[in-house]
C-alpha positions as a LaTeX table, in Angstrom:
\begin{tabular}{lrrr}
\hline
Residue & $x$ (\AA) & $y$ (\AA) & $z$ (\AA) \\
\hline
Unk1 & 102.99 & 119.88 & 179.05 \\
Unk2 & 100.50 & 118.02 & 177.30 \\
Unk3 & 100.56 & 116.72 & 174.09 \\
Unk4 & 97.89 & 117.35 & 171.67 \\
Unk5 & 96.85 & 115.58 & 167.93 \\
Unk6 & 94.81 & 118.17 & 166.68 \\
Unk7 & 92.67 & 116.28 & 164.28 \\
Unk8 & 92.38 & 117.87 & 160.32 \\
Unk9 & 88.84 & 119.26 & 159.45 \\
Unk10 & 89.28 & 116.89 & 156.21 \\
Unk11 & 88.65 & 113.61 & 156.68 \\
Unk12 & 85.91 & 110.91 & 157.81 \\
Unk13 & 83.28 & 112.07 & 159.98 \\
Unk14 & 83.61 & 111.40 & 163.75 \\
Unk15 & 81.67 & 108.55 & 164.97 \\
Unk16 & 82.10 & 105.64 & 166.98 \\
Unk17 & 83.64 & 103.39 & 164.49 \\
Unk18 & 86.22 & 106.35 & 163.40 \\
Unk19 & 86.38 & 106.91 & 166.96 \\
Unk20 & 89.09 & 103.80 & 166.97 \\
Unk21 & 91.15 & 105.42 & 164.73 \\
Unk22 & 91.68 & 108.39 & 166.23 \\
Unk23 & 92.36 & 106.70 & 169.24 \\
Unk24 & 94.81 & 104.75 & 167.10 \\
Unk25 & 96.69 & 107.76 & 166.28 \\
Unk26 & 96.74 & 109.32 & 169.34 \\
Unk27 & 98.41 & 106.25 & 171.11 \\
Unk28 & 100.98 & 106.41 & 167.95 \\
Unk29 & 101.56 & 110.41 & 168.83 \\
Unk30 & 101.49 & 109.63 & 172.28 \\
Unk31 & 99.23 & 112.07 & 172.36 \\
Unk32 & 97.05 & 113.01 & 176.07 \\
Unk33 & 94.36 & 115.12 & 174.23 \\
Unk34 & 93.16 & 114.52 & 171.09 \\
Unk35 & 91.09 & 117.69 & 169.71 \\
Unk36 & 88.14 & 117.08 & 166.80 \\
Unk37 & 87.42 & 120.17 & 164.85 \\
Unk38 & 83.28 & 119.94 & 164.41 \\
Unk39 & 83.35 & 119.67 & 160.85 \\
Unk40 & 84.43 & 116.18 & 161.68 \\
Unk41 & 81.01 & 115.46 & 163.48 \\
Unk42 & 79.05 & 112.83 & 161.97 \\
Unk43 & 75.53 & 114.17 & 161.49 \\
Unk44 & 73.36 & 113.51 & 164.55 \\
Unk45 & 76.69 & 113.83 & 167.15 \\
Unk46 & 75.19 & 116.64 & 168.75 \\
Unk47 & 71.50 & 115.09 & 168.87 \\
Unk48 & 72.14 & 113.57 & 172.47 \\
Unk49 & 69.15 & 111.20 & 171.80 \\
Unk50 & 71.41 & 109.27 & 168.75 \\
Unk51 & 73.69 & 108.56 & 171.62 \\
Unk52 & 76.74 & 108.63 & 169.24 \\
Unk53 & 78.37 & 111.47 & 171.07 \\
Unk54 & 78.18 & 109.10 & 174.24 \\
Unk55 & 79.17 & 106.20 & 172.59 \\
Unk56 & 82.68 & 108.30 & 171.27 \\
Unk57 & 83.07 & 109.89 & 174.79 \\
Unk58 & 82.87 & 106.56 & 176.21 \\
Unk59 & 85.88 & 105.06 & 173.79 \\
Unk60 & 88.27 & 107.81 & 174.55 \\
Unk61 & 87.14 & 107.88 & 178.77 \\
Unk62 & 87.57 & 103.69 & 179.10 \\
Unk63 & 90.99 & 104.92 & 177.53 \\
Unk64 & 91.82 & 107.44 & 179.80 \\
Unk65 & 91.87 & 109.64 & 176.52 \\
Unk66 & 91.17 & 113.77 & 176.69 \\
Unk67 & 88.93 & 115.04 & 174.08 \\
Unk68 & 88.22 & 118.77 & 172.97 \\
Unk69 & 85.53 & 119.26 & 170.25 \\
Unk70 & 86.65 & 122.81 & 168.72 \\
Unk71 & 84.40 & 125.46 & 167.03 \\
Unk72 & 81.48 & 127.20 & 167.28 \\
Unk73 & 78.46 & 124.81 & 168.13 \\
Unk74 & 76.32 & 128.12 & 169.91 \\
Unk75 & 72.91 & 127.76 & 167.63 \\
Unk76 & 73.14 & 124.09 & 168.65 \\
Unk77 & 73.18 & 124.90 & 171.99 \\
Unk78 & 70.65 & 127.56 & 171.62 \\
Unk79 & 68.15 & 124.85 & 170.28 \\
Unk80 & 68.88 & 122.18 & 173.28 \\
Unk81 & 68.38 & 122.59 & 176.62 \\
Unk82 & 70.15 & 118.80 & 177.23 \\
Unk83 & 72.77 & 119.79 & 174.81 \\
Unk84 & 73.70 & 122.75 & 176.48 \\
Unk85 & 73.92 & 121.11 & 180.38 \\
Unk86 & 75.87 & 118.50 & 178.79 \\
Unk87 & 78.19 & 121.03 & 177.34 \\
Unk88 & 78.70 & 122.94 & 180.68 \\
Unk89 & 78.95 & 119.47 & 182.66 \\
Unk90 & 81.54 & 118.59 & 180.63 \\
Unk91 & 83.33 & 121.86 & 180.49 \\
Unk92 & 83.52 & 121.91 & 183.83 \\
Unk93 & 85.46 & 118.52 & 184.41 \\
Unk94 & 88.75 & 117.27 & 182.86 \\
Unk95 & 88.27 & 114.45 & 180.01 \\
Unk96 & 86.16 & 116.05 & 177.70 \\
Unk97 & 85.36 & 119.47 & 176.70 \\
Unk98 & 83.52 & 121.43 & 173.76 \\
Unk99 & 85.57 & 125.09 & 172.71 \\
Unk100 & 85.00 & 127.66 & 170.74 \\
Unk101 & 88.61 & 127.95 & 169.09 \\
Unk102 & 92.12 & 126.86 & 169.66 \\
Unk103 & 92.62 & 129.96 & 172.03 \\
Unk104 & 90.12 & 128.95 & 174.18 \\
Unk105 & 92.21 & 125.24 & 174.32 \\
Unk106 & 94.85 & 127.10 & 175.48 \\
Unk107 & 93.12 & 128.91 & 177.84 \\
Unk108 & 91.42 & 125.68 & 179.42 \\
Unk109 & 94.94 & 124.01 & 179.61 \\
Unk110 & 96.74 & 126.97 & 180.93 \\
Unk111 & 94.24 & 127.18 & 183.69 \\
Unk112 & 94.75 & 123.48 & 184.40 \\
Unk113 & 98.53 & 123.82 & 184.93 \\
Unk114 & 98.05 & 126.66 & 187.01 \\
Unk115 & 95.72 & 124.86 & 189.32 \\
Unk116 & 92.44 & 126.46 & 188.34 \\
Unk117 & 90.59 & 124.69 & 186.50 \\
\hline
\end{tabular}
């Protein structure tokens, strides 16, 4: 079973510097997944070209850490063709993925245990 901290929409936005304090609190949960609602994005996480979402994806991957962004980010998507292949790359591997809603996080890990995805 894996362990998630599920992150609270209130609080300092996600960036690379609050990065280290969620992975902080995940090590303290012994948590495998953390998951970031996208309130918590700092402005610009989504703008692949600010490089912050790499630069958080990067903390949590040297640190073996799982990471699910959670909500709806579709108009973003809509509006970026590199946002949207890095979405579906990502989606399509195991560390890091962006879902609509906590049913879909269910889903992914459900899938996972039994062997399909």
């Amino acid at each position: 079973m894996t362990k998630i901290l599920f992150v609270p929409t209130e609080g300092p936005p996600l960036d690379a510097t609050t990065a280290n304090d969620l992975l902080s609190d995940a090590w303290s949960a012994q948590a495998d997944l953390v998951a970031v609602p996208v309130e918590r994005l700092t402005d610009g996480f989504l703008d692949l070209s600010t490089r912050i979402a790499g630069e958080v994806i990067q903390k949590f991957t040297n640190y073996r850490m799982r990471l699910a962004f959670i909500g709806d980010i579709s108009a973003r998507i809509e509006a970026s063709h590199s946002l949207r292949d890095f979405v579906y790359e990502s989606n399509k591997g195991q560390q890091v993925w962006f879902l609509n809603d906590r049913a879909a996080l269910d889903a992914k890990l459900a899938a996972q245990l039994a062997g399909k995805g």
